[in-house]
Backbone as ProteinMPNN parsed JSONL, in Angstrom:
{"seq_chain_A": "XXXXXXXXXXXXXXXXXXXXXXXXXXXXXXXXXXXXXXXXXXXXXXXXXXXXXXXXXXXXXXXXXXXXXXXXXXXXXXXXXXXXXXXXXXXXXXXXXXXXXXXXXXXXXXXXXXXXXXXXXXXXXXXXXXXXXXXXXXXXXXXXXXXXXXXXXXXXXXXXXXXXXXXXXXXXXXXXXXXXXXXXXXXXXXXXXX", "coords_chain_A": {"N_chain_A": [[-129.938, 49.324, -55.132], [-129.977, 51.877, -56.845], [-131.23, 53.46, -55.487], [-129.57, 53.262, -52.717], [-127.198, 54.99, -53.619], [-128.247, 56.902, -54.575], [-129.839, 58.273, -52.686], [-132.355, 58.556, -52.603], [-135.594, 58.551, -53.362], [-137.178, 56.126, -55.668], [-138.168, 53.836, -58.489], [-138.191, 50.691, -59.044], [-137.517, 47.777, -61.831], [-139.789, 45.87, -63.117], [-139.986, 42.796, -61.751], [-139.795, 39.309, -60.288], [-141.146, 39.507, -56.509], [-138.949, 38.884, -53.685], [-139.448, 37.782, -51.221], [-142.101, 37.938, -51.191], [-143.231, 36.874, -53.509], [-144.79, 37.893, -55.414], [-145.26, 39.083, -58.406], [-144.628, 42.117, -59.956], [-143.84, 45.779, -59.541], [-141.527, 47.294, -57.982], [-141.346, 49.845, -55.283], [-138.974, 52.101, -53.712], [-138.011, 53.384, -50.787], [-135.272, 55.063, -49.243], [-133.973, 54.674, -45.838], [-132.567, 56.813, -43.743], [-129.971, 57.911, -42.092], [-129.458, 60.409, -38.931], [-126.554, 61.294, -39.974], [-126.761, 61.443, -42.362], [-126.291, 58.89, -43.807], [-127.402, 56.11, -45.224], [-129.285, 53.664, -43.465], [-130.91, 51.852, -44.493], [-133.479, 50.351, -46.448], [-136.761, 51.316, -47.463], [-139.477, 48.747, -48.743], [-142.553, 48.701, -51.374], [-144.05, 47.025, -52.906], [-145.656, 46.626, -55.774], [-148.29, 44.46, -57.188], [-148.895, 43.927, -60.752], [-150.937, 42.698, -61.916], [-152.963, 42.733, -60.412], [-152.623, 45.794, -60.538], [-153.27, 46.472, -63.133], [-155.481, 45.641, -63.321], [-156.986, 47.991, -61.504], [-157.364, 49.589, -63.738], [-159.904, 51.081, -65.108], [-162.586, 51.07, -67.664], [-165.228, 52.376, -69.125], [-166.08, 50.803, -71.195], [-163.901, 50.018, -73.873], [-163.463, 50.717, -77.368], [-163.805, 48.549, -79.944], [-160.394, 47.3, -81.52], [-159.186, 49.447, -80.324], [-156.36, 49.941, -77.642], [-154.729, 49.695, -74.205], [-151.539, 50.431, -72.592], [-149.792, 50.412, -69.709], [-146.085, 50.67, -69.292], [-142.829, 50.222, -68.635], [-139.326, 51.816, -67.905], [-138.005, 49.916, -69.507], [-139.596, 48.748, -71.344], [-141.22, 46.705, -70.63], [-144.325, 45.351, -70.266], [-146.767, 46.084, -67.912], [-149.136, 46.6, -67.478], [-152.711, 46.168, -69.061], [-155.135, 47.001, -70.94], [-157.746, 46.187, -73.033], [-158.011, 43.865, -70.824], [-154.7, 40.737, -70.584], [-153.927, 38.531, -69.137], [-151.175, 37.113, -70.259], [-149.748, 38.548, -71.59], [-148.345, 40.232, -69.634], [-145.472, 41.28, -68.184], [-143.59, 40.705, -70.281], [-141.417, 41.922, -72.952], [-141.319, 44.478, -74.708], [-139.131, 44.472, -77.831], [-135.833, 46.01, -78.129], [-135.38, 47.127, -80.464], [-137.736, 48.282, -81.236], [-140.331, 50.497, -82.175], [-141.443, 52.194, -80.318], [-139.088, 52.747, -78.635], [-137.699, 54.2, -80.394], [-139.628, 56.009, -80.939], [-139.471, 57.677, -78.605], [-136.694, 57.771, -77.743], [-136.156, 59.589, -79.279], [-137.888, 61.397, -79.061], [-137.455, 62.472, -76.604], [-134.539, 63.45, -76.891], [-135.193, 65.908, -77.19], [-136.013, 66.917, -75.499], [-139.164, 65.988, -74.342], [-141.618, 64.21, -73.354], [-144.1, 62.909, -74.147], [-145.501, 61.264, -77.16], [-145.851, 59.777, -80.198], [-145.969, 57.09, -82.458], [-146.184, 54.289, -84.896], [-146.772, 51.315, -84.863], [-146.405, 47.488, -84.284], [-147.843, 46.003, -81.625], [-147.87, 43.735, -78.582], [-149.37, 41.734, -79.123], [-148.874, 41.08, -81.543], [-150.716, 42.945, -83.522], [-151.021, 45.469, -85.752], [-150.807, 49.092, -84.92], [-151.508, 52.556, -84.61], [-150.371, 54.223, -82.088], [-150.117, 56.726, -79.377], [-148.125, 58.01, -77.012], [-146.946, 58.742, -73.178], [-145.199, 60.364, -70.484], [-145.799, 58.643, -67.334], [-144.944, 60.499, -64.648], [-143.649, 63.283, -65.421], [-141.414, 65.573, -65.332], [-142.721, 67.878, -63.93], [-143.63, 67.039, -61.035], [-141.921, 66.178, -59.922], [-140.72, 63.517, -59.643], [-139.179, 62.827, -61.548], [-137.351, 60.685, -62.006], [-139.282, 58.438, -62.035], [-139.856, 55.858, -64.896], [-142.313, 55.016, -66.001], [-144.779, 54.487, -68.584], [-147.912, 55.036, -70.337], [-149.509, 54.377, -72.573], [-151.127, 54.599, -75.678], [-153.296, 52.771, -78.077], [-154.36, 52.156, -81.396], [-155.805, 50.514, -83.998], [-155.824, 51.263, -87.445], [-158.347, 51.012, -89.024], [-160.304, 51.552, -86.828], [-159.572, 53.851, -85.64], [-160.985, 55.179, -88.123], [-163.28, 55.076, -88.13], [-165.428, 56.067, -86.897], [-164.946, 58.472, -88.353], [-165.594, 57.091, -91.349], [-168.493, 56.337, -90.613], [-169.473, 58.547, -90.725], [-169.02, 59.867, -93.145], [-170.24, 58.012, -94.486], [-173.147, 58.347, -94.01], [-173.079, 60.758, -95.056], [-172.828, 60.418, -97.408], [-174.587, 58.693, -97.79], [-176.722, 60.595, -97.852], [-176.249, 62.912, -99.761], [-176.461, 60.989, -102.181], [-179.049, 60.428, -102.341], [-180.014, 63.12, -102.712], [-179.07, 63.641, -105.188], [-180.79, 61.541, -106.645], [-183.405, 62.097, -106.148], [-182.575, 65.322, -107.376], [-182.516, 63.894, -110.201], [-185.39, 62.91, -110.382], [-186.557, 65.449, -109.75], [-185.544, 66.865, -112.369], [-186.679, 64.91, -114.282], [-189.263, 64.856, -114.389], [-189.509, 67.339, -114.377], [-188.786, 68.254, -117.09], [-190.374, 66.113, -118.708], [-192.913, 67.326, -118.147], [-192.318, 70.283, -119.187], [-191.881, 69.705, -121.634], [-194.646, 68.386, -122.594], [-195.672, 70.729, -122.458], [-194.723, 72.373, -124.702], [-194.551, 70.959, -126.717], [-197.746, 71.18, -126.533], [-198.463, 73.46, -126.884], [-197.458, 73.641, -129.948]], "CA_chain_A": [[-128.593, 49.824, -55.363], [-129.43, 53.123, -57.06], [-131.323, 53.892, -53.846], [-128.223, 53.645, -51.577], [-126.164, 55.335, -54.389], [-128.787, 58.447, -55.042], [-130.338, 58.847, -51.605], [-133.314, 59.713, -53.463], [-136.962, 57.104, -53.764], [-137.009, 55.138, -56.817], [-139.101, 52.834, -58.542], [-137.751, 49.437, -59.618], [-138.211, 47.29, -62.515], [-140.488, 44.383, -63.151], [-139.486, 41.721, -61.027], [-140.884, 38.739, -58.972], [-140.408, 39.871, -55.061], [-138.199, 37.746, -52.92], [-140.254, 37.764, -49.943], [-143.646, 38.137, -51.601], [-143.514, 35.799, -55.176], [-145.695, 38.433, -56.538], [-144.409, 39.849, -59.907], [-144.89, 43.508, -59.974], [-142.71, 46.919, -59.534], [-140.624, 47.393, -55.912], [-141.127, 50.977, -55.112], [-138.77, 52.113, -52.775], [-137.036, 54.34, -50.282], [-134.102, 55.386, -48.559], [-134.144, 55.091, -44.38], [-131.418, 57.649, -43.855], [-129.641, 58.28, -40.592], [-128.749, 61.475, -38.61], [-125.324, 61.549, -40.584], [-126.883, 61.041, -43.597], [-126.059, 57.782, -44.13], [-128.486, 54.802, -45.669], [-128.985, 52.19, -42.896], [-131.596, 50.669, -44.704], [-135.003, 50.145, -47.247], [-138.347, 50.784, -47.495], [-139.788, 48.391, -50.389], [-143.59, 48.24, -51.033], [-144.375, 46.192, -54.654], [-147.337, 46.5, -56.233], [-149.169, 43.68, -57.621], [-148.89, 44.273, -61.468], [-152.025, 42.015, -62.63], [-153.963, 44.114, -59.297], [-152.985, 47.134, -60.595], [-154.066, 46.177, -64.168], [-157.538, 45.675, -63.174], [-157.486, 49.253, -61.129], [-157.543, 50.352, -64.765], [-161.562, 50.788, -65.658], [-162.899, 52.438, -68.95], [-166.33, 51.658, -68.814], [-166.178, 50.421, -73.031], [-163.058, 49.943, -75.188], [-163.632, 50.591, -78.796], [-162.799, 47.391, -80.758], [-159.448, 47.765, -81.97], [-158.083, 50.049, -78.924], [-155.666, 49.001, -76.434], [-154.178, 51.121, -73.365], [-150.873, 49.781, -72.284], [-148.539, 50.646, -69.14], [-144.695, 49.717, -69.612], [-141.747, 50.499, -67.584], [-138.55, 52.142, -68.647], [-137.385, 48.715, -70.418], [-140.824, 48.089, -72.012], [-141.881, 45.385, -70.07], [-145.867, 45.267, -70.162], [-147.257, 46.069, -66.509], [-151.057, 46.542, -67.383], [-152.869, 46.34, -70.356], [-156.596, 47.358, -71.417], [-158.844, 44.86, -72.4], [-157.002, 42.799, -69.684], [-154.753, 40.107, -71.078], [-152.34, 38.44, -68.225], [-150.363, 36.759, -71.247], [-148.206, 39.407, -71.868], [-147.924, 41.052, -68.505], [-144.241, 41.177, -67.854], [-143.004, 40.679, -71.735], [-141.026, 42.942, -73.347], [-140.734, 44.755, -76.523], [-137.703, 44.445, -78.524], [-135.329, 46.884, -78.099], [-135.444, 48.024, -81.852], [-139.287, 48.435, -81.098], [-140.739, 51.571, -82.738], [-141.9, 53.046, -79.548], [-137.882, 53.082, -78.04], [-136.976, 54.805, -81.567], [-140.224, 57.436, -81.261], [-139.338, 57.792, -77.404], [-135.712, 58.695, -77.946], [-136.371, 61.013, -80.624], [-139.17, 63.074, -78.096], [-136.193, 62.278, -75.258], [-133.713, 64.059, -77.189], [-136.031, 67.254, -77.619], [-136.684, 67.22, -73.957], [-140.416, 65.983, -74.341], [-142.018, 62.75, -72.58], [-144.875, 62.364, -75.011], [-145.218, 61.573, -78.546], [-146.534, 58.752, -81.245], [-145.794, 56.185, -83.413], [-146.774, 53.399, -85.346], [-145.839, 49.764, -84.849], [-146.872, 46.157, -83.944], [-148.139, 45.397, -80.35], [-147.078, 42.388, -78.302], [-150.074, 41.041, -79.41], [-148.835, 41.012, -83.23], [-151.474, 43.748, -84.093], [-150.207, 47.003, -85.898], [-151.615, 50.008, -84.306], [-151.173, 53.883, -84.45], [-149.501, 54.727, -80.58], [-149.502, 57.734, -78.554], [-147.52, 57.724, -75.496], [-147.041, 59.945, -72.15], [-144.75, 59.627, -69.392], [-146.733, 59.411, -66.201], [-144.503, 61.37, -63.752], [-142.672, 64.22, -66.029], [-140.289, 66.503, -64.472], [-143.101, 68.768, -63.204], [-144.506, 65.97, -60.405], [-140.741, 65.994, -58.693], [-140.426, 62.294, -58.967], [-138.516, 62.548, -62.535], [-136.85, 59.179, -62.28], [-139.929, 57.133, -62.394], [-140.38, 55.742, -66.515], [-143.401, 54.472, -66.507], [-145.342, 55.25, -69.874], [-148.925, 54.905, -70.551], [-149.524, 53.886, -74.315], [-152.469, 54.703, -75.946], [-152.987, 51.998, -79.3], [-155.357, 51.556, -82.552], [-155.609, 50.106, -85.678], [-156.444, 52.097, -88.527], [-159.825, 50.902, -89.141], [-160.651, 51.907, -85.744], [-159.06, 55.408, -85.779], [-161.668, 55.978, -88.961], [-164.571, 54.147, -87.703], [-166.277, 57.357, -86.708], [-164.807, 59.233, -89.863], [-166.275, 55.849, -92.126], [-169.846, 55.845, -90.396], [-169.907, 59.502, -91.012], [-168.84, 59.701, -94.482], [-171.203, 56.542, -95.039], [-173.92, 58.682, -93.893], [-173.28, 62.281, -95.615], [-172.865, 59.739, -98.774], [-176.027, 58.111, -98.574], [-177.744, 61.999, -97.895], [-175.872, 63.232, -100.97], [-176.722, 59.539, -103.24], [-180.452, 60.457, -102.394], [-180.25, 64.289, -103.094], [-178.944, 63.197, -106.903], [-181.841, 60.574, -107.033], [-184.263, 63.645, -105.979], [-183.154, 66.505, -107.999], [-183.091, 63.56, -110.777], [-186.769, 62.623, -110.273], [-187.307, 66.479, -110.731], [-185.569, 67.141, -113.577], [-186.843, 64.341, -115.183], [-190.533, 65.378, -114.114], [-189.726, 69.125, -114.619], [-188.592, 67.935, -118.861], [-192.203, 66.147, -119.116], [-194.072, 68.887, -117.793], [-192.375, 71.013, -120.216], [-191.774, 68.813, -122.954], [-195.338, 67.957, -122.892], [-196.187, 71.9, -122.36], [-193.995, 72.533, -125.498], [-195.854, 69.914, -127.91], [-199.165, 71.802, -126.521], [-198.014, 75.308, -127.636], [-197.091, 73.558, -131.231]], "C_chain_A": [[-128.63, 51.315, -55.707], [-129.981, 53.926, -55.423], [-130.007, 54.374, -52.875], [-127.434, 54.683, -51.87], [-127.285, 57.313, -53.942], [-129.809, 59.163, -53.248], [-131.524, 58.815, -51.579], [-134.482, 58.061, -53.535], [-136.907, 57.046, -54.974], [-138.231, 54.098, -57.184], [-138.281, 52.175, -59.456], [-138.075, 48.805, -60.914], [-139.51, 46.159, -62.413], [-139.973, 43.435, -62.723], [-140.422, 40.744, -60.029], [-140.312, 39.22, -57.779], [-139.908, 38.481, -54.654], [-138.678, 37.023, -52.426], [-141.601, 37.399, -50.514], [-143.516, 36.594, -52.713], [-144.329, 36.641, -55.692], [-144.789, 39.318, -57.242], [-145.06, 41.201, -59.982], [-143.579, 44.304, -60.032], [-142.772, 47.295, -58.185], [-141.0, 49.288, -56.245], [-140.654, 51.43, -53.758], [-137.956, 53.175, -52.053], [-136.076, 54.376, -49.125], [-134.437, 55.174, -47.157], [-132.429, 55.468, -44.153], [-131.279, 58.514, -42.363], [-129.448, 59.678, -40.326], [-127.438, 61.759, -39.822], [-125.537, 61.501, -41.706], [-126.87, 59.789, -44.322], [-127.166, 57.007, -44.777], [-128.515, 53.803, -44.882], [-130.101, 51.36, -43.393], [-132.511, 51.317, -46.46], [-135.994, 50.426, -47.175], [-138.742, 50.122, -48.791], [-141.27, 48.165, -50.064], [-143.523, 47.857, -52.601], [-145.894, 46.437, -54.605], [-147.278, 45.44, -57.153], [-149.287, 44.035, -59.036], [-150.021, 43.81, -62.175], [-153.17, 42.933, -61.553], [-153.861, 45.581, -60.081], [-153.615, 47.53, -62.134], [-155.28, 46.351, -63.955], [-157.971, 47.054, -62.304], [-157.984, 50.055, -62.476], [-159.061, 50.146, -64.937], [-161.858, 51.723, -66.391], [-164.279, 51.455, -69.283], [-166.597, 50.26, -70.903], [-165.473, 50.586, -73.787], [-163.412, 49.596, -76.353], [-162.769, 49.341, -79.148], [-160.935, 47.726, -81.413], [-158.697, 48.695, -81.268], [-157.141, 49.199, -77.931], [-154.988, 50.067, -75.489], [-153.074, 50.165, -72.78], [-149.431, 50.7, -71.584], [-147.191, 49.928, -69.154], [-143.795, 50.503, -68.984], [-140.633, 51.08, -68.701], [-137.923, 50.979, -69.95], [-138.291, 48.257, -71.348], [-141.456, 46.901, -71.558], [-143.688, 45.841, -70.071], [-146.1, 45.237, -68.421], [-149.003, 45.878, -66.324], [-151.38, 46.64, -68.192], [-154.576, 46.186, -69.935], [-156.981, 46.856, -72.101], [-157.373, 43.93, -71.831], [-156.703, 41.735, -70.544], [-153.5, 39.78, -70.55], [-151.453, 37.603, -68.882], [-149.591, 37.047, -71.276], [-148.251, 40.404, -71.001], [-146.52, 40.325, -68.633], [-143.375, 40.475, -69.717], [-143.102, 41.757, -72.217], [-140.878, 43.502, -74.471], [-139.681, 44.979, -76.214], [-136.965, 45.991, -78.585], [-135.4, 48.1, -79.182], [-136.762, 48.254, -82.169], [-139.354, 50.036, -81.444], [-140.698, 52.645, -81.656], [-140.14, 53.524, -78.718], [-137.226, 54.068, -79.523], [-137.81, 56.391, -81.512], [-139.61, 58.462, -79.571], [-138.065, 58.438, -77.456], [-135.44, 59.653, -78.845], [-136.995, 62.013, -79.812], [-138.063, 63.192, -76.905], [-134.894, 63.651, -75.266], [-134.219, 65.715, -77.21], [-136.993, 67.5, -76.148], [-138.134, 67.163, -73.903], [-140.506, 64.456, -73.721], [-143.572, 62.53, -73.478], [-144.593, 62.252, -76.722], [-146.373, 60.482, -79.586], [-145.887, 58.117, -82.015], [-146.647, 54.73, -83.794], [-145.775, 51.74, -85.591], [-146.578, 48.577, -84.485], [-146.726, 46.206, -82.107], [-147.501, 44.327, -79.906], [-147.91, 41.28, -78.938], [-150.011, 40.305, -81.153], [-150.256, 41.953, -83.937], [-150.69, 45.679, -84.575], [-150.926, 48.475, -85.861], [-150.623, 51.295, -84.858], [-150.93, 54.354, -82.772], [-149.442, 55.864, -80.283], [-149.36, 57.559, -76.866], [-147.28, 58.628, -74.993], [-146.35, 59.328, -71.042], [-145.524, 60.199, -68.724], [-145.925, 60.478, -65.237], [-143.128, 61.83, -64.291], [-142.469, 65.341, -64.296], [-141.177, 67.464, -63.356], [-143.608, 68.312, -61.954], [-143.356, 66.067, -59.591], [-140.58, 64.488, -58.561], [-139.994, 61.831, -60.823], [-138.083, 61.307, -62.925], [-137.789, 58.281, -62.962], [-140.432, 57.275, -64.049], [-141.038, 55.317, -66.37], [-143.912, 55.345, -67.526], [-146.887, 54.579, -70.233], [-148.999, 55.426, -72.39], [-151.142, 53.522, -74.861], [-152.727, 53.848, -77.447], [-154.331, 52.0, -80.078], [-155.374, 51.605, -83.759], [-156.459, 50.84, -86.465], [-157.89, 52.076, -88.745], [-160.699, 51.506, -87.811], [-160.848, 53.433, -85.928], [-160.197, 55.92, -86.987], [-162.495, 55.359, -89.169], [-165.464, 54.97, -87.907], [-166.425, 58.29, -87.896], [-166.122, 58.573, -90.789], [-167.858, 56.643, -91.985], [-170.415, 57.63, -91.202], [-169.887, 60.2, -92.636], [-170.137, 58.917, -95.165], [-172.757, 57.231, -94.735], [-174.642, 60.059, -94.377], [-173.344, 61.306, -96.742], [-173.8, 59.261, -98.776], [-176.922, 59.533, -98.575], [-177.629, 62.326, -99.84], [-176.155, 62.297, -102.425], [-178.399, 60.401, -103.44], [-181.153, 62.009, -102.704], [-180.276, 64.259, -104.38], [-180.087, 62.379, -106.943], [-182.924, 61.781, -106.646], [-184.165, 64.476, -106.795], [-183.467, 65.76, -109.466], [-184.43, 63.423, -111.24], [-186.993, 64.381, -110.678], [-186.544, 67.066, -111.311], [-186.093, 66.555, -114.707], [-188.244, 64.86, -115.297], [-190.636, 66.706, -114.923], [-189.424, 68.96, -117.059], [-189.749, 67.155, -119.372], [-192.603, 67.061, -119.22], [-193.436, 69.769, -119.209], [-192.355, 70.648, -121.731], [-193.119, 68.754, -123.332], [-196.034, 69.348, -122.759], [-195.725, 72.622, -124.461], [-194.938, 72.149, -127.198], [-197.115, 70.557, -127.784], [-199.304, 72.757, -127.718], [-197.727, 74.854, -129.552], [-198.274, 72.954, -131.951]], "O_chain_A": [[-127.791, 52.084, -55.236], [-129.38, 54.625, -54.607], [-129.647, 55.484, -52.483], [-126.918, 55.364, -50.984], [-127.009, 58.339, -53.322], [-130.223, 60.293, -52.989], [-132.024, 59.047, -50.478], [-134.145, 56.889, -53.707], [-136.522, 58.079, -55.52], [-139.048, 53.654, -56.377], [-137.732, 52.708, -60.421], [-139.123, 49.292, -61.337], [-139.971, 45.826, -61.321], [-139.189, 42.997, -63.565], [-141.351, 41.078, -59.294], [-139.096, 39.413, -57.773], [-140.247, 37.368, -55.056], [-138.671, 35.821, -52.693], [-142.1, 36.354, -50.097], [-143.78, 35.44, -52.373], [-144.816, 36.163, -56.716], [-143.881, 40.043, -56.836], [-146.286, 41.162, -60.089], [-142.502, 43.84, -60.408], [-143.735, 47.54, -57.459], [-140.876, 49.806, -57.355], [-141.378, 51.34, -52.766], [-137.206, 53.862, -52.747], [-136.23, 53.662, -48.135], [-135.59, 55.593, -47.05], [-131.436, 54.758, -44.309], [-132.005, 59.317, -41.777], [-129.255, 60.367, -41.327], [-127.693, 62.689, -40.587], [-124.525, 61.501, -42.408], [-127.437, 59.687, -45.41], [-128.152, 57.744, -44.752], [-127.866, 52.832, -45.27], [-130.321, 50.271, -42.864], [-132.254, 52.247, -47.224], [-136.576, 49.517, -46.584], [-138.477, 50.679, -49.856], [-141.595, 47.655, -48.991], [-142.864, 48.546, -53.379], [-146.827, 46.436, -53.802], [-146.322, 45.39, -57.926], [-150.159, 44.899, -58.947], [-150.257, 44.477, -63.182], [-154.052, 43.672, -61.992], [-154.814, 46.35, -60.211], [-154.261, 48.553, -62.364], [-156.019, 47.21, -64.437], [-159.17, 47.333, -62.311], [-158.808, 50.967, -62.414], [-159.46, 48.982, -64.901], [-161.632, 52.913, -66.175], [-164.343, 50.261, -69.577], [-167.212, 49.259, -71.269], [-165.875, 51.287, -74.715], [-163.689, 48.426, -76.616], [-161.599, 49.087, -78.858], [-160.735, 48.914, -81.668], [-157.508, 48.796, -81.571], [-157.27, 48.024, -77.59], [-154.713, 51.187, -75.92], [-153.499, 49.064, -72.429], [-148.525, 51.305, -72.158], [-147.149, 48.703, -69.04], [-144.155, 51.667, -68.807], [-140.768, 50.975, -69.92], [-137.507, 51.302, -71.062], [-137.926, 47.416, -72.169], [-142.202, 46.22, -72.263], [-143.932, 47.002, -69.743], [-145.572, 44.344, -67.759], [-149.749, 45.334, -65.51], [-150.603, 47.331, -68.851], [-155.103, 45.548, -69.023], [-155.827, 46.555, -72.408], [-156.285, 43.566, -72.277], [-157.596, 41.353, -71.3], [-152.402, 40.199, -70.915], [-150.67, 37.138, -68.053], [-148.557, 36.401, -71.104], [-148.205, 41.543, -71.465], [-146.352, 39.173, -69.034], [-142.475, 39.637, -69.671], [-144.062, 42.528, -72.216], [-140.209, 42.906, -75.316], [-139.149, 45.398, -75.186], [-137.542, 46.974, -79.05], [-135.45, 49.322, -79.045], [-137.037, 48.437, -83.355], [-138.477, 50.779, -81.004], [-140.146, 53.733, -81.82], [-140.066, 54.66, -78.25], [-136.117, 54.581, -79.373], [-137.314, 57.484, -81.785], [-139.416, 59.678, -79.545], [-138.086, 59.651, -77.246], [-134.455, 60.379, -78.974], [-136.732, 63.216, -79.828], [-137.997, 64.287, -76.345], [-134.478, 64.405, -74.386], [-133.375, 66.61, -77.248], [-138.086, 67.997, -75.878], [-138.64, 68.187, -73.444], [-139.544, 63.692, -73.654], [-144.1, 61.514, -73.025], [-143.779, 62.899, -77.381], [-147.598, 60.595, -79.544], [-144.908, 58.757, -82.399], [-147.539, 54.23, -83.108], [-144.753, 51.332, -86.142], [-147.764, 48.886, -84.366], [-145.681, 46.408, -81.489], [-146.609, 43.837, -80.6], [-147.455, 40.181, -79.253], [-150.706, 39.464, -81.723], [-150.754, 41.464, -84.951], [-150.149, 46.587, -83.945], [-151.567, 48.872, -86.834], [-149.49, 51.218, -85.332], [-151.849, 55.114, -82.466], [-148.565, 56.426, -80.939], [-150.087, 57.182, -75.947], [-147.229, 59.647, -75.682], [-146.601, 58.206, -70.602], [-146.001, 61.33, -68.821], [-146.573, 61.52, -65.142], [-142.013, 61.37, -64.045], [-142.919, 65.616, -63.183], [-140.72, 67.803, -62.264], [-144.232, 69.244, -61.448], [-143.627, 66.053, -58.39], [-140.308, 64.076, -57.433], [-140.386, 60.778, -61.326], [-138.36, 60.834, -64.028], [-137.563, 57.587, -63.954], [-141.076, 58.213, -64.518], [-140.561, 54.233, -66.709], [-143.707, 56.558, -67.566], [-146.833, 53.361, -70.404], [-148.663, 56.407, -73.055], [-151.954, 52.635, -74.596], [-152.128, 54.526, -78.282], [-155.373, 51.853, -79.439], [-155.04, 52.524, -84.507], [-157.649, 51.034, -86.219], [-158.566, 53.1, -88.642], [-161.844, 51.903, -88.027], [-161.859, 54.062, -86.24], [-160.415, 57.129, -86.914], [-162.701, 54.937, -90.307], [-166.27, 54.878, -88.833], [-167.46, 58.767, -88.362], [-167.214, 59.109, -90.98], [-168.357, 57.336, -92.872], [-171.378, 57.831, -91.942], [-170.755, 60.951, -93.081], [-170.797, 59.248, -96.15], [-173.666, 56.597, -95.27], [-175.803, 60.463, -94.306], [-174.463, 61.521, -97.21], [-174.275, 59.209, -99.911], [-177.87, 59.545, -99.36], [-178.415, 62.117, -100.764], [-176.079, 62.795, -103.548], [-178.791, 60.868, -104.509], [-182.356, 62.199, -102.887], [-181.259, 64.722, -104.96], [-180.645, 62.935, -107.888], [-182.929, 62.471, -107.665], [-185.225, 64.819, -107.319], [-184.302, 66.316, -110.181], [-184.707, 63.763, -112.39], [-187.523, 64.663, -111.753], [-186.577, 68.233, -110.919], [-186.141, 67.09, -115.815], [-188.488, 65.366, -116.393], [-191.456, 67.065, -115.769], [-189.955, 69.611, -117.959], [-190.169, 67.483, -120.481], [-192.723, 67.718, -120.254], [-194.147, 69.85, -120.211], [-192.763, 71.272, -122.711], [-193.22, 69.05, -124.523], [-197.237, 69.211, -122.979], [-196.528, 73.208, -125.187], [-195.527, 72.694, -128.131], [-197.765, 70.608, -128.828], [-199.864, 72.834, -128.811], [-197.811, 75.768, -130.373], [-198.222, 72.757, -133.165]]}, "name": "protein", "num_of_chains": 1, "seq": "XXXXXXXXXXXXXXXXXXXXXXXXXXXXXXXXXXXXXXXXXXXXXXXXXXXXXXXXXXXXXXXXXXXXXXXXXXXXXXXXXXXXXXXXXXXXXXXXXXXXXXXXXXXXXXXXXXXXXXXXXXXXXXXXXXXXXXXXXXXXXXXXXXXXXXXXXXXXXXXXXXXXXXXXXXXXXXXXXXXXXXXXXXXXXXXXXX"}
């Protein structure tokens, strides 16, 4: 419909195809006569569990998640794969539609927030639309959603902390040992001299 209306290629929501039965996103365009007119369609769908698995990251940190979603939030692909909640949607009053129209309003397509997954896990979020204004194909919302839980996010911090803290534990147990050494020695230099 907006097709006919805008002239212009488009990408659809989440839907099963008619023709096909596979659940994915219609992407489609105009066939537009001499006169301008619309006498028709092109629709090609992609495969939304196929295009899931195009995603490859050779090793997701525990506690990460990478998650494409459509203008409505529907789930299209998700990182560690999990065809559960392909095509389920967050709730409208979902964090990421509250951080999203806040960066919307300020003419930006990325941003962050913090909220609960579909999975019921509560992560730290940064999001990016894939094809901003500068790409010429403005319309399409898709958003690539980057997710992880706190412990995650200061995993690396932790180990590294956990490792200047045992240096620093064993520097105090060191200059101990020689002060305690260095107060013999003189202590027992002291008593000589007397």
């Amino acid at each position: 419909k907006q097709v006919m209306e805008t002239k212009a290629f488009s990408v659809g929501e989440y839907q099963t195809g008619r023709l096909s039965g596979i659940i994915g996103i219609p992407f489609v365009h105009p066939i537009v006569n001499e006169r301008g007119g619309v006498d028709g369609v092109a629709i090609a769908q992609i495969n939304a569990y196929e295009l899931a698995k195009q995603f490859t990251i050779e090793k997701i940190e525990k506690g990460f998640v990478f998650l494409l979603l459509d203008r409505n939030g529907t789930l299209l692909a998700r990182l560690p794969t999990n065809p559960e909640f392909y095509g389920k949607q967050l709730d409208r009053e979902h964090s990421f539609f509250r951080a999203l129209e806040e960066r919307t309003v300020l003419g930006l397509h990325d941003g962050f927030f913090e909220g609960e997954g579909l999975d019921g896990v509560y992560r730290t979020f940064s999001f990016t639309k894939i094809a901003p204004q500068t790409t010429g194909f403005e319309d399409i919302d898709l958003y690539l959603l980057v997710g992880a839980t706190k412990s995650s996010l200061h995993a690396d911090a932790n180990a590294y902390l956990l490792k200047k803290l045992g240096t620093l534990i064993g520097l105090m147990l060191l200059s101990g040992l020689l002060f305690y050494g260095a107060t013999r020695i003189l202590g027992g230099r002291k008593s000589d001299l007397s």
